[in-house]
N, C-alpha and C positions, 0 to 999 in steps of 0.2 A: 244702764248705769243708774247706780243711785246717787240722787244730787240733795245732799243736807246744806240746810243755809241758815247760816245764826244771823239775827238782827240786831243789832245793836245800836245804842245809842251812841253821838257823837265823844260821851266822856265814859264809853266802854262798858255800858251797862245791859244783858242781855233783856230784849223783849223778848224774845220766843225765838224758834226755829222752827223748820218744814224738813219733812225728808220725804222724797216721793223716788220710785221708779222701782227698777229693780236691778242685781249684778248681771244677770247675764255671766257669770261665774260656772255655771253648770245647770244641769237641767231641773227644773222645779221639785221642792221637793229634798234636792238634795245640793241644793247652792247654798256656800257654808258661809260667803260674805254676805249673803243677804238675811242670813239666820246671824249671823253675827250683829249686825248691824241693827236689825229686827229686837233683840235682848239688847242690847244699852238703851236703846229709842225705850224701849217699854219700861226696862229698869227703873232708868231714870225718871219717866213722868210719875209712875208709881211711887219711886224714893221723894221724888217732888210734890204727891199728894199727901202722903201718909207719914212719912217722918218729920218731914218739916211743912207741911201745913199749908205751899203754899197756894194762892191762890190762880187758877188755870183756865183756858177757854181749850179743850182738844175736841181734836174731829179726827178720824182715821176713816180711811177707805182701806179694805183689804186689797183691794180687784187691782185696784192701781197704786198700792204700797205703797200710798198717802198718807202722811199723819203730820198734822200742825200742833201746836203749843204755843202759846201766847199767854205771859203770866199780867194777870190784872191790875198789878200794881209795879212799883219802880219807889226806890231800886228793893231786887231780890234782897233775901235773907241773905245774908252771909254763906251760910248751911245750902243753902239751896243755889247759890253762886259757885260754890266747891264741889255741885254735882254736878251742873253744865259743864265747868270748866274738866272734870273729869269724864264727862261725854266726847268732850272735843278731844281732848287727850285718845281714847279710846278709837274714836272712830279717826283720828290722824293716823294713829298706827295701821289700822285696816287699809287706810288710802296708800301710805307707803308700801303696805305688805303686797297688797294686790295689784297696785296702780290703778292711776287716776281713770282707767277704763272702765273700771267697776262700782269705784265710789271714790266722790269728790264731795268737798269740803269747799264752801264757800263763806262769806261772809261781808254781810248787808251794813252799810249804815244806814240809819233809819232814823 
């Protein structure tokens, strides 16, 4: 299963999120929620470096389809608030579509 976790502050402001594991969906290679979920994670940290500028600490692991984001300062850009919240959108639908056996959605106060 993959397990995404947004951190948030107590007045709702994202720090970062983690997404580690894998769907278990279908056999590697050709597991379409974890390719799904693989393209917004990436998407997003890239539309989060290069559009809007912001600034980021990322780690990924392949092996273990690890990848953290932790943004350096508080609060986000507006712009960059509108693409997390469009990550969580994104990957909610995935957790609805396939169930919560494959990817879940969690979320930290921090």
């Amino acid at each position: 299963m993959i397990q995404i976790t947004f951190h948030k502050t107590r007045t709702g402001d994202y720090q970062g999120f983690t997404c580690s594991g894998h769907a278990g969906y279908a056999a590697y290679g050709e597991d379409i929620v974890c390719a799904a979920v693989s393209a917004l994670v990436i998407n997003t940290i890239n539309s989060l470096e290069e559009i809007t500028g912001e600034e980021m600490e990322v780690t990924a692991e392949e092996n273990s389809g690890l990848i953290r984001c932790f943004f350096a300062r508080q609060p986000l850009k507006e712009t960059s608030r509108v693409l997390i919240d469009s990550l969580v959108l994104g990957l909610t639908r995935i957790e609805e579509q396939y169930g919560k056996k494959h990817c879940r959605l969690h979320f930290k106060e921090v």
